[in-house]
N, C-alpha and C positions, 0 to 999 in steps of 0.2 A: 572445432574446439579451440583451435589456436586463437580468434577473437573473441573468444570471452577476457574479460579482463580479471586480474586479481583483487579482492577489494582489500586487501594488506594494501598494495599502491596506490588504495584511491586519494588524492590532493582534495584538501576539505577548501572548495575556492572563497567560502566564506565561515572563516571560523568564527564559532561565536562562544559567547560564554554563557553554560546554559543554571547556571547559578545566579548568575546575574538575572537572567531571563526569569528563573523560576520568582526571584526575589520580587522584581518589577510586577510583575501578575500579582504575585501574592497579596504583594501590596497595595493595588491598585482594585484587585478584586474586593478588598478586605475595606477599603475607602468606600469602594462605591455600595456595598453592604452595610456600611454603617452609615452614610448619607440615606439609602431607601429607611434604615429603621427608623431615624431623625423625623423624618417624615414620618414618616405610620405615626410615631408617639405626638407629632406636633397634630396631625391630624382627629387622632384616638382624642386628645386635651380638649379641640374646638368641638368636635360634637359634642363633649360631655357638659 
């Protein structure tokens, strides 16, 4: 039991910012969602 470690001490060797993170998705998800609908409606317009 004595090598188990505590995870109170565990060192994050890559901190990250997960705000940042979330924002960057968000955003990115949220562009490529509004490019695919650009499409469907440019599409929807030529067959009509």
């Amino acid at each position: 039991m004595e090598n188990v470690q505590d995870p109170r001490k565990h060192i994050n060797e890559e901190p990250r910012d997960d705000l940042n993170d979330l924002m960057v998705g968000f955003g990115g998800m949220s562009a490529f969602m509004f490019i695919v609908f650009l499409i469907a409606v440019i599409i929807k317009y030529a067959i009509t």
